[in-house]
N, C-alpha and C positions, 0 to 999 in steps of 0.2 A: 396738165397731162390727162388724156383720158385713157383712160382701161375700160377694156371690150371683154363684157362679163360672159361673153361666148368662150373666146379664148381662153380663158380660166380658167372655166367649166369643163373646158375640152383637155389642159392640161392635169387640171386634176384627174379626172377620170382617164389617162393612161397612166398614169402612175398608181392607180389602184392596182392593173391589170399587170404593172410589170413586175417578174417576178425578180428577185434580189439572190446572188448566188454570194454562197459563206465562203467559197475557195475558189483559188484561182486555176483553171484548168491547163492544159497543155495549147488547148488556141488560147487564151486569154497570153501565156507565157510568149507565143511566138509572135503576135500582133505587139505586145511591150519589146518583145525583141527586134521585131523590123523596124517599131518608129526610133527605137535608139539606133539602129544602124543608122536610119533615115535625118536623124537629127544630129548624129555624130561632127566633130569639129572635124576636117579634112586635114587640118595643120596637126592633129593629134589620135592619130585613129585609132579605135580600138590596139588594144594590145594583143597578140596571139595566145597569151597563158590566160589574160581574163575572159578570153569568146570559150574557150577547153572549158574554163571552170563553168562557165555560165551551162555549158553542153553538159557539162557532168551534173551539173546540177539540174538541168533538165531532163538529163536521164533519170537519175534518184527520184525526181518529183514521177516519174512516168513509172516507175517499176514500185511505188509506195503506193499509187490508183490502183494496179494491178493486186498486188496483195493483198489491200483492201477490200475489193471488188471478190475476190478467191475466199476472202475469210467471211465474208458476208454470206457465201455458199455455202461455206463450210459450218456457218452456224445454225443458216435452215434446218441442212441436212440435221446436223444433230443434234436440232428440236424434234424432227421427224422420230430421228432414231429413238429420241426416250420415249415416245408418246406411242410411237410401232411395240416398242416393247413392253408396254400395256396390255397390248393382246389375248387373252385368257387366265386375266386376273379377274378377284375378286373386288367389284370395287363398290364403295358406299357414296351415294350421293344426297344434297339435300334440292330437292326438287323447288321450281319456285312458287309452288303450295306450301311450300315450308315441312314437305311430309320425305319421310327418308325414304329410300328406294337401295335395297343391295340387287348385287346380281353380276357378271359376265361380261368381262369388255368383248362384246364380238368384231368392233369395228372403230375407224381412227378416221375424222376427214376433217378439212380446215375450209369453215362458211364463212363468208364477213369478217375475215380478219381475227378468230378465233377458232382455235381445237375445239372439234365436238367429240365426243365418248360417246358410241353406240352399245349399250345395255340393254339386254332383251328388248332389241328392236326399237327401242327409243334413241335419241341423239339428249345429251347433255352437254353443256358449256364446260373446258375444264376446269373453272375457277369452282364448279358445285360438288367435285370430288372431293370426300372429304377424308377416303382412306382406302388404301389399297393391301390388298391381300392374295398370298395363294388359296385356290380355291383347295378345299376338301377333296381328299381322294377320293374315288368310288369306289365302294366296295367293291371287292373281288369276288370274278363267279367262277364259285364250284361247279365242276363238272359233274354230270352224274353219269355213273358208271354202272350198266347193269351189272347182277350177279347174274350165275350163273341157271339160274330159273329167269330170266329177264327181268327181277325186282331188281327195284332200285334198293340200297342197303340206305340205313338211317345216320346220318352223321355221327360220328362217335363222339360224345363229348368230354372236352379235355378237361383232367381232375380226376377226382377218386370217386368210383363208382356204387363202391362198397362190396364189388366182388372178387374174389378171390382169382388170380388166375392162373395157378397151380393147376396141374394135371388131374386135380380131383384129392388128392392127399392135402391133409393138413397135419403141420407139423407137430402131431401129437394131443395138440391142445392145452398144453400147458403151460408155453409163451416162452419156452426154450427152445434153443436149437443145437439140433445133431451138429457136435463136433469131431 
């Protein structure tokens, strides 16, 4: 017998290229169901309760893709969501200098198949955050208010001044009081 090391060569190489599916889809289900029609014994035909059940279980297989396919959505979205709500945290990174960098998430985008964290204008991998925080308030600003000469008056500072703020009287001075 000879073999034609061409044809070989040629079978091999589509079989690299073809790709192999782990489930059976809704065509693959209907072409199984036409050759069983197609091959059915005519002295024994399908029964009317096994074609229903075969139907009903094509339905389920077809509404189990659907759900699938939804929760697949649904799981993006709600990587997005944690990653959005990031947003004007404080977050610690180890940069790959190996040098730490804090600061501001100002921004969320996904390159190459990973989350990057924009930090004062830089982009990080999420895998290099290593801690997240709320940022520090900012001080509050006092208004100033002029007096009535247009000076501004001096903050008063809270605690004991060491003056007295009596109308000008002291009680005696003897460290009693008028009962």
């Amino acid at each position: 017998m000879r073999i034609n090391p061409y044809a070989t060569y040629q079978a091999g190489a589509s079989e690299e290229h073809r790709e192999v599916k782990k489930e059976l889809g809704k065509d693959e289900f209907l072409k199984i169901l036409a050759a069983q029609f197609r091959g059915q014994n005519p002295l024994e035909p399908l029964k009317d309760t096994e074609f229903i059940a075969q139907m009903a279980q094509f339905s389920s297989l077809e509404q189990l893709q659907n759900i699938a396919a939804k929760l697949e959505v649904f799981e993006e979205d709600l990587v997005w969501g944690q990653y959005l709500s990031l947003l004007g945290k404080q977050m610690e990174a180890l940069t790959t200098d190996d040098e730490f960098i804090k600061g501001i998430v100002t921004g969320v985008s996904f390159k190459n198949g990973q989350f990057q964290l924009e930090i004062d204008g830089k982009e990080y991998d999420i895998a290099a955050i290593i801690s997240v925080g709320v940022p520090p308030a900012p001080e509050p600003e006092v208004p100033e208010i002029p007096g009535p000469e247009g000076e501004v008056p001096e903050p008063e500072a809270s605690g004991d001044s060491g003056e007295d703020n009596n109308s000008g009287e002291s009680g005696g001075g003897d460290g009693e009081t008028d009962e």
